[in-house]
C-alpha positions as CSV (number, residue, x, y, z in Angstrom):
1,X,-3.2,-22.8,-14.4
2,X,-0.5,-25.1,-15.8
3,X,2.9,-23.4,-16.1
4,X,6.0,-24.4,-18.3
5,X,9.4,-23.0,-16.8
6,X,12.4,-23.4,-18.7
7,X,15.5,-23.1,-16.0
8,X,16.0,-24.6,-13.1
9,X,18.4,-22.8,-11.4
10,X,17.9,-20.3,-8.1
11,X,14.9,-18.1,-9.9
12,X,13.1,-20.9,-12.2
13,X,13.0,-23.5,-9.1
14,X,11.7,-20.4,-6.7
15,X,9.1,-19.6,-9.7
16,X,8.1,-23.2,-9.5
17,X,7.4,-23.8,-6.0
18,X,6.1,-20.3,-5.2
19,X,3.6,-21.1,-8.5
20,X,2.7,-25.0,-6.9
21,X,2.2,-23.2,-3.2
22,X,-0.6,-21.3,-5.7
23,X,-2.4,-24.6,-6.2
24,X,-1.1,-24.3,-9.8
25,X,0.7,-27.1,-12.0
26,X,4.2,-26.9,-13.3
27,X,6.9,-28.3,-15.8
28,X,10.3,-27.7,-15.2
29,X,12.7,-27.8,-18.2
30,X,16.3,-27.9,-18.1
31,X,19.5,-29.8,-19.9
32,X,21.2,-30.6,-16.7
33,X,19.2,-33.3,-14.8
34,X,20.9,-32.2,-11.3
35,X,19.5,-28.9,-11.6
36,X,16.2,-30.1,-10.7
37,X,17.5,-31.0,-7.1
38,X,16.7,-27.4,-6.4
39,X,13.0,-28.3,-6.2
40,X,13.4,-30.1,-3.0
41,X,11.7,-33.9,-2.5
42,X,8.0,-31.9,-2.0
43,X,7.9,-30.9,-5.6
44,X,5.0,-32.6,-7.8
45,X,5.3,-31.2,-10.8
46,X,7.2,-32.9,-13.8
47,X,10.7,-32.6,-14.6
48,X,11.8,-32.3,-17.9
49,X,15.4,-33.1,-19.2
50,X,16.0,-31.0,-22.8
51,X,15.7,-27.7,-24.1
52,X,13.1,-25.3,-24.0
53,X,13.1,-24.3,-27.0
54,X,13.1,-27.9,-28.5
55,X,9.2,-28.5,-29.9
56,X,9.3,-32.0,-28.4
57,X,10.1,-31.5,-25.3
58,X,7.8,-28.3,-24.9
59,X,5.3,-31.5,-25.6
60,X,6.3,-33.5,-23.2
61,X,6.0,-30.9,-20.4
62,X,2.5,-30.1,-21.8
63,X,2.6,-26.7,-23.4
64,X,-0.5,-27.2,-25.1
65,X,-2.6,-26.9,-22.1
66,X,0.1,-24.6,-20.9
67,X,-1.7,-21.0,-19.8
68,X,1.9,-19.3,-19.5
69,X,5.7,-20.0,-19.9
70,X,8.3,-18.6,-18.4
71,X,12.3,-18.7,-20.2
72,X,14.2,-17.9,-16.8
73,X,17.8,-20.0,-17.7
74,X,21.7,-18.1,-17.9
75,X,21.6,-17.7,-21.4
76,X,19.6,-14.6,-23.3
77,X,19.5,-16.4,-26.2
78,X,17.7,-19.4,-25.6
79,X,14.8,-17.5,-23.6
80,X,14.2,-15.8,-26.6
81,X,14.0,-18.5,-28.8
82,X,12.2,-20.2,-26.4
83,X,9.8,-17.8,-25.6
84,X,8.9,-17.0,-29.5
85,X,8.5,-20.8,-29.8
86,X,6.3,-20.7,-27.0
87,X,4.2,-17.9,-27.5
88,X,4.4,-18.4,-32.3
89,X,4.2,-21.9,-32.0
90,X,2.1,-23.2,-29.3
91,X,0.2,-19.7,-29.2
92,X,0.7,-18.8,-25.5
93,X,-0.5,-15.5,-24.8
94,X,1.5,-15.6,-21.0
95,X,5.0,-15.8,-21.9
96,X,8.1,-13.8,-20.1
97,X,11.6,-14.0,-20.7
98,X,14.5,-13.5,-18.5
99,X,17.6,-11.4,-19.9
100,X,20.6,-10.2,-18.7
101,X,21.2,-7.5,-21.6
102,X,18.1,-4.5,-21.0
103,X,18.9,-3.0,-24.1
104,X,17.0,-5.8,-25.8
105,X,13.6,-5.2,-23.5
106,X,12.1,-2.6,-26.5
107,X,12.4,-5.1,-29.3
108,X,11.4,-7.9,-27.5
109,X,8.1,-6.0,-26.2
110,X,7.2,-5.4,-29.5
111,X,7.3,-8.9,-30.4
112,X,4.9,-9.4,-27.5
113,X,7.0,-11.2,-25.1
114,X,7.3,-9.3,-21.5
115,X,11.1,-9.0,-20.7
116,X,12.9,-9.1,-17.6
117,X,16.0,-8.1,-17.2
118,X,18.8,-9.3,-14.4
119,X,19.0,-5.6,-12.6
120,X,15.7,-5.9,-11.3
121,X,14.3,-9.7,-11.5
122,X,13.0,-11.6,-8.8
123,X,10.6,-14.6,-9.1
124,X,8.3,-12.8,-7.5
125,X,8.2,-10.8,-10.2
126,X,7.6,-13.3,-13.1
127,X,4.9,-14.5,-10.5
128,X,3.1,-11.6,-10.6
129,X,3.5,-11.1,-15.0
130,X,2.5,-15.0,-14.9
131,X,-0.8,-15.2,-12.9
132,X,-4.1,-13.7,-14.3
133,X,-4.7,-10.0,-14.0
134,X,-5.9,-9.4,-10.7
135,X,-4.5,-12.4,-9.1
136,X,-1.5,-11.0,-7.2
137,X,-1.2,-7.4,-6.4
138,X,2.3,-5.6,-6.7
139,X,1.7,-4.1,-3.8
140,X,-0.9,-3.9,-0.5
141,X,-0.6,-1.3,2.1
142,X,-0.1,-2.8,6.0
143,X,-4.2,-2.3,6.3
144,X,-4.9,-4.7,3.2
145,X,-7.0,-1.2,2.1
146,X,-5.3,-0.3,-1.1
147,X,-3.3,-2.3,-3.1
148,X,-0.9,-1.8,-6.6
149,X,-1.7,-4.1,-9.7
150,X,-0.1,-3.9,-12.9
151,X,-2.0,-4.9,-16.4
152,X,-1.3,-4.7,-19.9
153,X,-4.2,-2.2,-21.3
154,X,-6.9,-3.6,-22.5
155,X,-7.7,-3.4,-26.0
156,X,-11.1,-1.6,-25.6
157,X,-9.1,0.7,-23.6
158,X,-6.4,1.4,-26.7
159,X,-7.2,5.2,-27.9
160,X,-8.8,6.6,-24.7
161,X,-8.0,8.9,-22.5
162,X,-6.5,7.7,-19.1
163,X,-8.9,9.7,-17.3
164,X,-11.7,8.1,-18.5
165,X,-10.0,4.7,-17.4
166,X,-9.7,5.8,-13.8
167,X,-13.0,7.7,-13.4
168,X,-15.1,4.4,-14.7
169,X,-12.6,2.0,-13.3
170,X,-12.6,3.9,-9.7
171,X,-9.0,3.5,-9.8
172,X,-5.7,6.1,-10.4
173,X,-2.5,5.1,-12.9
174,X,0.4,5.4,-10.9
175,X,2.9,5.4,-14.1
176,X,2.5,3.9,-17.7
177,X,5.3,1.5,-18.8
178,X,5.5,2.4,-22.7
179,X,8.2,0.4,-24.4
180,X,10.7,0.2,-21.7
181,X,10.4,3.3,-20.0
182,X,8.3,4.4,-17.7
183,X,5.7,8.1,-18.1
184,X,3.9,9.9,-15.4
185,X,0.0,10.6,-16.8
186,X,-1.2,13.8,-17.1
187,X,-5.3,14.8,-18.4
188,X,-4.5,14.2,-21.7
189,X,-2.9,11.2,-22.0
190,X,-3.8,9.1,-24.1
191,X,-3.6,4.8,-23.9
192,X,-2.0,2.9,-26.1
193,X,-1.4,-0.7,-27.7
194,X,1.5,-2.6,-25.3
195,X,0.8,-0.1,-22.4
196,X,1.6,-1.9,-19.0
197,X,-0.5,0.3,-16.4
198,X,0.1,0.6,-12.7
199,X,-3.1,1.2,-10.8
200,X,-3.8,1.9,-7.3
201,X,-7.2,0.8,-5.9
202,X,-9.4,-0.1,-2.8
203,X,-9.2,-3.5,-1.7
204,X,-13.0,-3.5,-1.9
205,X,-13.4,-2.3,-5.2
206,X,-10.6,-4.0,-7.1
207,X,-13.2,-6.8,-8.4
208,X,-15.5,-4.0,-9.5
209,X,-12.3,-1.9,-11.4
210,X,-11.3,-5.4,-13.3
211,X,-14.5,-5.7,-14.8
212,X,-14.6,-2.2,-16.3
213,X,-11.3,-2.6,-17.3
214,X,-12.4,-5.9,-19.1
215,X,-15.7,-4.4,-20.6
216,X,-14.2,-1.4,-22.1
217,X,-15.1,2.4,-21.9
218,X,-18.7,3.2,-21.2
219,X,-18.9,6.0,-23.9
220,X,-22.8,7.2,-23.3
């Protein structure tokens, strides 16, 4: 993957070496060109002095072969902006925002940008919204035998019932987050567009669960 960060202070340089230690390419954007001495001398990715949400300089630190982009600087504003550039403009599909204010999270999930707000942010969260589904578990027990994931539902999935997602996918939904808050399910819940679900699986079978999950409900 290539990966656009705008921010390089303690969370957007953290992102962007945990992100190159992943094999993965990264461009670091920020306004202040001593920011980027956070990176350390073993960085390789580019460094970008502008704004993110400047068209030209998300050009120069390739967002059109970007796979995700990530607004982590101080000020709420400019992640937004940023982020819709990134994601109306350029059509990323990957794109989180960091924000201090978590009233804002619901209207900014229904624009389609994933929101993180300051009580709860880590890198390693962004990591974990950035990287393919599958790619980095939330969580894995001390035996490596069952592990947490979180994934936006699928769109086949939209209108079924949860149950039927975790008998085929051989997985169990933890909790649902639905437009900022989070909902224990129960037999007949029901999926929905923008649902973030938290599954628990087997190591062994989480390869086997993805692919359901990305074929859709077996309805026969």
């Amino acid at each position: 993957m290539h990966v656009v960060i705008m921010g390089c202070g303690r969370v957007g340089s953290t992102l962007a070496r945990s992100l190159e230690d992943r094999n993965h390419t990264v461009s670091v954007i920020d306004s202040e060109p001593d920011s980027f001495r956070r990176l350390g001398p073993e960085f390789n990715g580019d460094r970008v002095t502008g704004y993110g949400f400047d068209q030209e300089v998300l050009e120069k630190a390739g967002i059109r072969r970007a796979d995700a982009f990530a607004a982590v600087s101080s000020g709420d504003n400019s992640n937004i902006i940023a982020a819709r550039v990134a994601r109306e403009t350029f059509g990323i599909q990957q794109v989180v925002a960091r924000i201090y204010d978590p009233g804002r999270a619901e209207v900014y999930q229904r624009l389609g940008i994933t929101t993180v707000a300051t009580v709860k942010w880590t890198a390693d969260q962004v990591l974990r919204r950035i990287l393919p589904a599958g790619a980095e578990p939330d969580f894995r027990d001390p035996s490596g035998t069952i592990r947490v994931d979180h994934i936006t539902v699928p769109e086949g999935w939209v209108g079924h019932r949860t149950v039927n997602l975790q008998d085929q996918s051989n997985s169990r939904i933890a909790w649902i987050d639905r437009l900022g808050e989070g909902m224990l399910p129960h037999r007949e819940s029901v999926l929905q567009e923008g649902d973030m679900l938290h599954l628990v699986m087997r190591e062994e079978n989480a390869a086997e669960a993805y692919a359901v999950l990305e074929r859709g409900p077996d309805d026969t």
